[in-house]
N, C-alpha and C positions, 0 to 999 in steps of 0.2 A: 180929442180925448178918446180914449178907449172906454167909454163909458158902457156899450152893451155887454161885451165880453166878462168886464168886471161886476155887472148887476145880476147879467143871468147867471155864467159861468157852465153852463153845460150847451152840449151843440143841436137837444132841441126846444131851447127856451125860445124861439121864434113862434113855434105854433101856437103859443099863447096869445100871441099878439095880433088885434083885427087889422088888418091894413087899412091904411086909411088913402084915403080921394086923395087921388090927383093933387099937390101942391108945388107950387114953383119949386124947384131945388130937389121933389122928390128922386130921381133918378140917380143924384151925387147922391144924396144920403145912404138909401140902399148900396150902392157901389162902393160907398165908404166903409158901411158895415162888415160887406161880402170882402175886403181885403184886411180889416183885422180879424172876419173868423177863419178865414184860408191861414192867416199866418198861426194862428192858435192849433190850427189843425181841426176845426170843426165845420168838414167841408159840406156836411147836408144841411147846415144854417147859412155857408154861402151860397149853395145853389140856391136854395128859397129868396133870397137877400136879391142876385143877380135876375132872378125870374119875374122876379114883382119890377126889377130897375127894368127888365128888356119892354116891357107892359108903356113906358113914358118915354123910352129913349129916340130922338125922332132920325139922329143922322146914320143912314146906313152904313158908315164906315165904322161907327159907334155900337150900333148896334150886332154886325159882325163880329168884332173883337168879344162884344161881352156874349156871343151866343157859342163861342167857339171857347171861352173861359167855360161856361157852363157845360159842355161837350166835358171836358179836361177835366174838372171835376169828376162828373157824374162816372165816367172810367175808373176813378180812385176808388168809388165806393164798394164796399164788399157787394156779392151778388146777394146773398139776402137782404141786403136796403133797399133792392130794384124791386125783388116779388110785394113788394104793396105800397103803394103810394102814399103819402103824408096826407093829413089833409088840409085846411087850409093854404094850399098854391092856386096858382093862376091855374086857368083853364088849360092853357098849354104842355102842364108839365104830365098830364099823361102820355102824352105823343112824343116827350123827351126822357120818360118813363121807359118806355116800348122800347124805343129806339135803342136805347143803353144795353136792354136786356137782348135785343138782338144781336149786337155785336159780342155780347158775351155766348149767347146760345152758337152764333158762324162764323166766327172768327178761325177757325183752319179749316171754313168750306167757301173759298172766295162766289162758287156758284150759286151757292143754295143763299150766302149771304145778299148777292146782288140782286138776287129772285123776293127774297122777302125785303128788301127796302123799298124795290117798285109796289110792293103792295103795302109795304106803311104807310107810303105819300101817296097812294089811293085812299085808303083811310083817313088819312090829315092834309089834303089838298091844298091847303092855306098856315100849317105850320111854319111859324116862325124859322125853324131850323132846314126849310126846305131850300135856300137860296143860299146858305153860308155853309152850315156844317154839313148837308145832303153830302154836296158836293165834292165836298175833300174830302169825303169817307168813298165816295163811290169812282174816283179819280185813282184807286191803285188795286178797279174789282174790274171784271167782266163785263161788258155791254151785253145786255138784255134786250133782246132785239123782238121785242112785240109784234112786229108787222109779218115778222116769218115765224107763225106758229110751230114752237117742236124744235125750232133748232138750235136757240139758245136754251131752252128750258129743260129740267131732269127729267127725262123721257122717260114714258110707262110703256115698258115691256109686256109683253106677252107671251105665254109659251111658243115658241120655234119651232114649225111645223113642218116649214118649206125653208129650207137651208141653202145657201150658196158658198160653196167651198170655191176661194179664189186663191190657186197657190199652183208654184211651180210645177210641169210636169216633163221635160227637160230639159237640156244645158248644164250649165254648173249646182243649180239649186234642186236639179228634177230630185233626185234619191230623196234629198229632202223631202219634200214634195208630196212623192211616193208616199214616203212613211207614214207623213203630218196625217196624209188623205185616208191609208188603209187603218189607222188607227183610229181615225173619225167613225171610219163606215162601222168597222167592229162594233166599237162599242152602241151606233147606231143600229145597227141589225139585232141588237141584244135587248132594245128596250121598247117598252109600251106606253104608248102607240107609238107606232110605225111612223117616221117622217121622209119626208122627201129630199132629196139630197141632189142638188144641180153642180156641179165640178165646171170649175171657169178655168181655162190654162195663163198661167199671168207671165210663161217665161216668155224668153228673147224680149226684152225690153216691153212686155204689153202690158205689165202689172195695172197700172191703171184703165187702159182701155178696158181691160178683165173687169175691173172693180166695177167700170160704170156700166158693164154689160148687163152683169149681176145684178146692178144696184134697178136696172130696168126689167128686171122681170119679175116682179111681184112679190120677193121674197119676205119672209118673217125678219131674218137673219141674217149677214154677210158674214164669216167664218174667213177671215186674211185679210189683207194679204201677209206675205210671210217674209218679204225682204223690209229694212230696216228701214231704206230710203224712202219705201212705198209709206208706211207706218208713218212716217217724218212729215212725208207730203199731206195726208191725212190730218195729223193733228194741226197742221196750220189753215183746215178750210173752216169758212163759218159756220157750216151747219153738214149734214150727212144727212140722207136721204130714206136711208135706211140702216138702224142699229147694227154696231161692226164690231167686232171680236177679233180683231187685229192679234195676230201671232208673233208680234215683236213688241219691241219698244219705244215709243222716239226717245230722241238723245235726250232730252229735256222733259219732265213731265210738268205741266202748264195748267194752269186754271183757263186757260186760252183756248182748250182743246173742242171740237166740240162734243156737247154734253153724251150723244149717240155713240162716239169712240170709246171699248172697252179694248186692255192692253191687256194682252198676256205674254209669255212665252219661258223661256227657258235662262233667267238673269243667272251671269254668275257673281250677282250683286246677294240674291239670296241666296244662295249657297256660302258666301264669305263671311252674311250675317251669322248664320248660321253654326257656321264656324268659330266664331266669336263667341257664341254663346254658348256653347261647348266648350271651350277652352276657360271660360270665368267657372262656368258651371265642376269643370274637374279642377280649380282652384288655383290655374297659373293665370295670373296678373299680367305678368311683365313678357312683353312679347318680342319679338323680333321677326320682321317679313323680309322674306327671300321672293322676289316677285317678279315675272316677265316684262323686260321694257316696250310695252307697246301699251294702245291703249284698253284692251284684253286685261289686260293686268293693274292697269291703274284703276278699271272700276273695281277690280277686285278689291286690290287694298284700300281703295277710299273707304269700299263699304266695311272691312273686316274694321279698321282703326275707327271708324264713328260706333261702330257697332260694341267694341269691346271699349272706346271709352267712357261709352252709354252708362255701362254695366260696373264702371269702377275700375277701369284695365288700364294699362299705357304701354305704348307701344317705345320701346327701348331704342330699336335703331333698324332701318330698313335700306332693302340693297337692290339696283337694280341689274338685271342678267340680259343680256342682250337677245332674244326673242329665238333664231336661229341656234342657240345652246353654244356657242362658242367660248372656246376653253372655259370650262365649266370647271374645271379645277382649280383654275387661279379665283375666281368666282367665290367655289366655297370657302376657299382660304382664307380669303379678304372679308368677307362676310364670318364668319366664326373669327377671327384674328386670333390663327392658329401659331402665326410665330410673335408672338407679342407676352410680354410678363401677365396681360391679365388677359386672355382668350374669355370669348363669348359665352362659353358653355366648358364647365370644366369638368371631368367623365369622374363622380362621385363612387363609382362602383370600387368593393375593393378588391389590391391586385392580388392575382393568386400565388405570386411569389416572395420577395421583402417585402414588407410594410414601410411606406415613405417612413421618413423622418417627421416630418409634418402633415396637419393635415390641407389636401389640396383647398384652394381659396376657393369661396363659395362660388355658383352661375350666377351673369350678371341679368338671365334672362331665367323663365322658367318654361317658355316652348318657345315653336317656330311656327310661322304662318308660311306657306309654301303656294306660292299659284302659280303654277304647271300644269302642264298637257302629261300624258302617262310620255311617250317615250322620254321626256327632259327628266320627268322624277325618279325616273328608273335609272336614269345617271345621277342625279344629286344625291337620294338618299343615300347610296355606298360611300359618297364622299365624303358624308357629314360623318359617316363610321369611323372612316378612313384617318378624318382628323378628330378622334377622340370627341364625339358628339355622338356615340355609340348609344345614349338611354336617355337621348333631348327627346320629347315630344314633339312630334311633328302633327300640325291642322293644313287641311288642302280644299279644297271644292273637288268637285265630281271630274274636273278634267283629269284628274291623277289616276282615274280607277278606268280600267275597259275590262268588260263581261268577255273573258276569254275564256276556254277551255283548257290552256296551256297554263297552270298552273305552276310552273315556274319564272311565269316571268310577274308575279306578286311576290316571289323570295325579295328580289329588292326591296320594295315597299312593305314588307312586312311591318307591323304596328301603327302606320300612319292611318290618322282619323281625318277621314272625308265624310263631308255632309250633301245628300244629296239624296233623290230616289235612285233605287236600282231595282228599275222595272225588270220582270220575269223576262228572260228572250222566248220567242213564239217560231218554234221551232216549223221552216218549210223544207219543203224537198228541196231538197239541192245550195241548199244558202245555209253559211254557217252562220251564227246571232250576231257575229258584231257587223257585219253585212247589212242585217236588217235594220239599223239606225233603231235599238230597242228603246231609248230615250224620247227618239219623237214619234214612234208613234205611240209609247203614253201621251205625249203631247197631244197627240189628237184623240185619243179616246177622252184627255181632259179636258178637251175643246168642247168636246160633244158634252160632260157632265155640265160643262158651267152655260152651256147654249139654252139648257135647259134649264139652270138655277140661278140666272142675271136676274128674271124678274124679283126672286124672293131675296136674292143677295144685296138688291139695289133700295129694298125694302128695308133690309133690318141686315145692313153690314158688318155690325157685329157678327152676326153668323160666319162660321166656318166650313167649308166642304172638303173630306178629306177624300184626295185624288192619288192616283197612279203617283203623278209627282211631289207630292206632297200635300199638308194644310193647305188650301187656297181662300183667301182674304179679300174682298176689294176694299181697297183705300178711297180716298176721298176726291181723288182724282181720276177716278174709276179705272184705276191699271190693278192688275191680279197681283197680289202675294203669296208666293212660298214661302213656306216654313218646313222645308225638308227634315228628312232625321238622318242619324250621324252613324256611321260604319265605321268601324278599324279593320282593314286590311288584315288577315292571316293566311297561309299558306291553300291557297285551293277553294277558301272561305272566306267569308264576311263574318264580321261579329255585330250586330247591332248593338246600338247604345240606347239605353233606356234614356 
């Protein structure tokens, strides 16, 4: 019979009730209770019900089931049922109290959540929940690795005094290098107090040897390395030596990393975001990406389409271009389907000679996402003209735009909106700016800002520091966010976007 359900009728008529001692059958009853108040929906009378049954139940296969039912509950319940405990429960149900509220407080910080369950089960050594439910919560987190102090755990920084820059100086990545390096020292040279700066060369294949050269002389800080592979190799070791400010990304960003690797560099993942949010922002919805076939371009579009479907967008129809720009023409054709009854983009402007008969059929899109390198966009845009796509809006990343002096090679690209920084060029004798790779060395003067503000970043991540290249963020996985801002290309000039 459903006799409590129908007596009490609310789901905390339980606390009225003393439990009583131990009686044969006790353990059914409770368990009989706790699955007509589950089916009623009054799940904080089942948990109480199952909590007093788990107190008598002797078989550990039994007991399991009903501690992992009580797990499954205690999840359902709103987060203000957790901040204060009932009272009349068994002793236990504060330490399955806690526990609830922890998984709601870390649940998208797999590190910080694995770090506070070892200290729950310091606290409650002997909880019920420590042999069943522990376990399959901590079975999809981080190993916490106790016996090596610091390297699985949220490491405490401290100001960066003694610096080690580990980055190309040359081969294919030196300019790089260069730049990353002289825009470190800059912005180094400019601030108080004065730090010490040790330059490690990581090219011809030494990047690592570099890192552990570094990682051996005493440093505050490691600053690189700067290729992707190296970054890659990094996030798979278990522990780092000393705190790292890695100037790439790995492919994968992992709760697995460890906790000392911080990620920066130059994604055009944020830039795409950014892009996206720009584009809801001036009120087109519906989108359509023209986008380079390699995988340069697919992170592009991955991030622009999660980004803009975030925000309420969808992405209409996407095209891919073969990398090297070959016939680019047939390309935009196929992509606008310019010989088709209903084209992509239909040129709403009116003509300046007859007036149609009718009026032209509405755009089945309202921009374009475009991810290109400047010399590809400097061919496509003309051809989106070309095929009556003369007043589509066009969104890019920063590869579309180069700080030149020759002012007419932006006539093409005239009105396309890129999002990105466009750091000042720092004009030297004899090198014209786009020479000087003006991009990274903001990167390295933003190395240097945040070398200095991981400690407080790592503290209170909500904070923001606004850099050369933009917002910078750390996420929960300790790799840097941009949030750049948005330019529209005009003849000679940038317009910023507010």
């Amino acid at each position: 019979m459903r006799a409590a359900p129908l007596l009490l009728g609310i789901a905390a008529c339980w606390l009225a009730v003393t439990p009583a001692l131990a009686q044969p059958g006790e353990a059914a009853r409770r368990l009989n209770n706790a699955y007509y108040y589950e089916n009623d929906g009054y799940w904080l009378a089942a948990v109480a019900e199952r909590l007093w049954a788990d107190e008598h139940l002797r078989s550990i296969a039994a007991r399991s089931d009903n501690q992992h039912a009580i797990w499954t509950l205690l999840r359902r319940l709103p987060a203000q049922s957790l901040q204060q405990l009932p009272g009349n429960l068994p002793g236990s149900a504060a330490g399955w109290w806690e526990l609830a509220r922890l998984q709601n407080l870390y649940f998208d910080d797999p590190w910080r959540y694995a770090q506070a369950l070892e200290q729950w089960q310091a606290r409650h050594p002997n909880h019920p929940a420590s042999e069943s439910v522990l376990l399959t919560v901590r079975s999809g987190l981080p190993l916490v690795r106790q016996t090596t102090p610091g390297f699985r755990r949220t490491p405490t920084l401290r100001a960066a005094r003694r610096i080690a820059l580990v980055l190309p100086m040359a081969g294919n990545n030196g300019a790089a290098g260069r730049a990353v390096r002289d825009g470190f020292v800059a912005a180094a040279s400019a601030a108080t107090p004065q730090v010490e700066i040790v330059v490690f060369d990581s090219s011809r294949g030494r990047q690592l040897d570099a890192y552990t050269q570094a990682s051996a002389r005493g440093v505050d800080l490691i600053v690189g390395p700067l290729e992707k592979t190296s970054v890659e190799q990094l996030s798979r070791r278990s522990g780092l030596a000393v705190p790292t400010l890695a100037l790439n990304y790995a492919q994968q960003q992992s709760a697995w990393a460890p906790p000392q690797l911080f990620q920066f560099g130059l994604a055009p993942e944020d830039e795409a975001a950014a892009a996206a949010a720009r584009a809801i922002n001036d009120g087109h919805t519906r989108v359509a990406m023209l986008v380079s076939d390699d995988a340069w371009g697919a992170r592009g579009a991955d991030a622009f389409a999660a980004a803009l479907t975030a925000r309420g967008g969808t992405v209409v129809d996407e095209l891919r271009y073969p990398p090297r720009g070959d016939d680019l023409q047939q390309t935009v054709r196929n992509f606008l389907r310019a010989d088709t009854p209903r084209p992509l983009w239909q040129d709403m402007r009116p003509n300046k000679g007859d007036q149609p008969t009718s009026a032209p059929a509405a755009p089945q899109v309202d921009a374009v996402f475009l991810m290109a390198r400047a010399n590809t966009a400097r061919q496509i845009r003309p051809l989106l003209r070309f095929y009556r796509a003369v007043d589509l809006p066009v969104y890019a990343t920063g590869a579309v735009y180069e700080p030149e002096p020759d002012s007419e090679r932006d006539h093409d690209l005239r009105g396309v909106v890129f999002c990105d920084s466009v750091p000042r060029p720092e004009a030297e004798a004899g090198q014209a700016p786009a020479a000087q790779l003006p991009r990274l060395r903001a990167l390295g003067r933003d190395a240097f800002a945040l070398s200095q503000a991981l400690p407080s970043l790592l503290l209170a991540p909500q904070q923001a520091l606004q850099g050369d290249t933009g917002q910078l963020q750390l996420d929960s996985l300790r790799a840097v966010r941009r949030q750049p801002g948005c330019h529209r290309i005009a003849v000679g000039s940038l317009v910023p976007l507010g």
